[in-house]
C-alpha positions as CSV (number, residue, x, y, z in Angstrom):
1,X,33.1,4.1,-5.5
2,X,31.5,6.5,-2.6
3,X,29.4,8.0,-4.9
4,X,27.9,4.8,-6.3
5,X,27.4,3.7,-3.0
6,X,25.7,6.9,-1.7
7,X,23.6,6.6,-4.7
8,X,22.4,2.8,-4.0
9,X,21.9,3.9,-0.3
10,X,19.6,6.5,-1.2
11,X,17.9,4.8,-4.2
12,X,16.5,2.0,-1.9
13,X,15.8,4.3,1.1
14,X,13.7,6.5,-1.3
15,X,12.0,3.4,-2.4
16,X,10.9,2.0,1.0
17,X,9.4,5.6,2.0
18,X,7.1,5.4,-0.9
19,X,6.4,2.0,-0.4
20,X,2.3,2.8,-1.0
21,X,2.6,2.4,-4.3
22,X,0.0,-0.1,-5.0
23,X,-0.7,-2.6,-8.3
24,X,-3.8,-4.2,-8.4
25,X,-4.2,-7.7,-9.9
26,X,-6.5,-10.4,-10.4
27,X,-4.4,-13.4,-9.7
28,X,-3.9,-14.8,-5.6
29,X,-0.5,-15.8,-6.7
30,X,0.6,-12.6,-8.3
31,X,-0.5,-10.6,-5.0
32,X,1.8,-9.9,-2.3
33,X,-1.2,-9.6,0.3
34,X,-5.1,-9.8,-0.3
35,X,-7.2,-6.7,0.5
36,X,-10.7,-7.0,1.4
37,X,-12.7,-3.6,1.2
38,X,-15.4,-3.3,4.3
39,X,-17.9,-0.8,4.5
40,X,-17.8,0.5,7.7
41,X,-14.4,2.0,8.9
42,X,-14.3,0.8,12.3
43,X,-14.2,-2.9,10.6
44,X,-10.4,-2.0,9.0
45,X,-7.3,-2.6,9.7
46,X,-6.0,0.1,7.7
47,X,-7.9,3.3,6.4
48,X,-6.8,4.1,2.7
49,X,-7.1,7.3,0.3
50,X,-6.4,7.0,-3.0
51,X,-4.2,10.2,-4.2
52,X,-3.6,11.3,-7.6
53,X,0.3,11.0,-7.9
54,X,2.8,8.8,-6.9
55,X,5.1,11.3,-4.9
56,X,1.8,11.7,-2.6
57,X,1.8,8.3,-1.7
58,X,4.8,8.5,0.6
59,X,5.3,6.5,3.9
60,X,3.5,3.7,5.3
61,X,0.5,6.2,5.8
62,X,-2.6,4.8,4.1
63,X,-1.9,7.2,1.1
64,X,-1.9,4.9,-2.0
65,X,-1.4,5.3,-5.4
66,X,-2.7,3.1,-7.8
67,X,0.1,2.1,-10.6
68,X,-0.9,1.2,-13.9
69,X,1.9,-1.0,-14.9
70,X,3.3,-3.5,-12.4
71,X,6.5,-2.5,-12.5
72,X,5.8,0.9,-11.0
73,X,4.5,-0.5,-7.8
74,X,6.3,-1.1,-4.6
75,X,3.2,-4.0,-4.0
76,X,0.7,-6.3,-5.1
77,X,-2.2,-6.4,-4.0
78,X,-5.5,-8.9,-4.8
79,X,-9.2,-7.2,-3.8
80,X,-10.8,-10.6,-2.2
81,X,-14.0,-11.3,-2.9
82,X,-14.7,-12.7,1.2
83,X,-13.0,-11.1,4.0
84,X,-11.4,-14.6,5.3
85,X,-9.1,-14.5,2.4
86,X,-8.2,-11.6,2.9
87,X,-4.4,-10.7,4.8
88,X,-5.4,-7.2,5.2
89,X,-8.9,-5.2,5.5
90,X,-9.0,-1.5,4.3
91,X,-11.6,1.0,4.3
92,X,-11.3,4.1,1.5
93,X,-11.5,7.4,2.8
94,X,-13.6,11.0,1.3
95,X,-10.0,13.0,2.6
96,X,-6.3,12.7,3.0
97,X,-6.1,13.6,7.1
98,X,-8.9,10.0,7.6
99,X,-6.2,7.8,6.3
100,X,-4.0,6.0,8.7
101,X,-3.6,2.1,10.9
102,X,-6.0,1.1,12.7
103,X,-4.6,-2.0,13.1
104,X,-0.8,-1.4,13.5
105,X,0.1,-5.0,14.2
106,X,-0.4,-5.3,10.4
107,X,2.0,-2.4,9.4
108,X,5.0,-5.1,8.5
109,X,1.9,-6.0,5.5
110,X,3.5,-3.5,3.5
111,X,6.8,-3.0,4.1
C-alpha cells in the first residue's frame, strides 16, 4: 500500500516538473491557453526555445517540447492569429540560456 502510494506521489510530481511539454492544435476549444508569437522579445511574456527531447523540457523554464500526439503533452496550446486573443505572448529564442518569464505574473498559465 506504501509503495503504491510512493509511486502515485512521485508519478504526478514528475509530471508537473515537466509540465513544458507542449501540443499544438488548431481548435480555440481544444487549447488550454492561446499563444501569440511576437517578433521582438521585449514584447513577450515568456521567452521560449524549442529543445529536441522531452526530458529537456523540464520546469516551468521556457524550455518546450513539441509533442506529436496529444496525449504526450502536459498542455495545449493554440498559436493566435492576433495578439488580443491571445492568453499568453512568447517569443522563440536562437539558445537554451535566452529562455525564461518575462512576465512572471503569467507563470500560473502553465502550471
Amino acid at each position: 500500500m506504501k509503495n503504491s502510494l510512493l509511486f502515485i506521489v512521485a508519478f504526478l510530481l514528475s509530471s508537473s516538473l515537466s509540465s513544458q511539454r507542449v501540443f499544438s492544435t488548431n481548435k480555440s476549444y481544444q487549447a488550454d491557453i492561446k499563444v501569440f508569437i511576437v517578433s521582438q522579445d521585449y514584447q513577450a511574456d515568456l521567452k521560449v526555445f524549442k529543445v529536441n527531447q522531452p526530458y529537456q523540457a523540464k520546469g516551468n523554464e521556457g524550455l518546450w517540447f513539441f509533442a506529436k500526439q496529444e496525449y504526450k503533452a502536459e498542455k495545449k496550446i493554440m498559436f493566435a492569429d492576433y495578439q488580443y486573443q491571445a492568453d499568453l505572448k512568447v517569443y522563440f529564442v536562437d539558445y537554451k540560456y535566452q529562455a525564461g518569464w518575462k512576465n512572471s505574473a503569467k507563470k500560473h498559465l502553465l502550471y
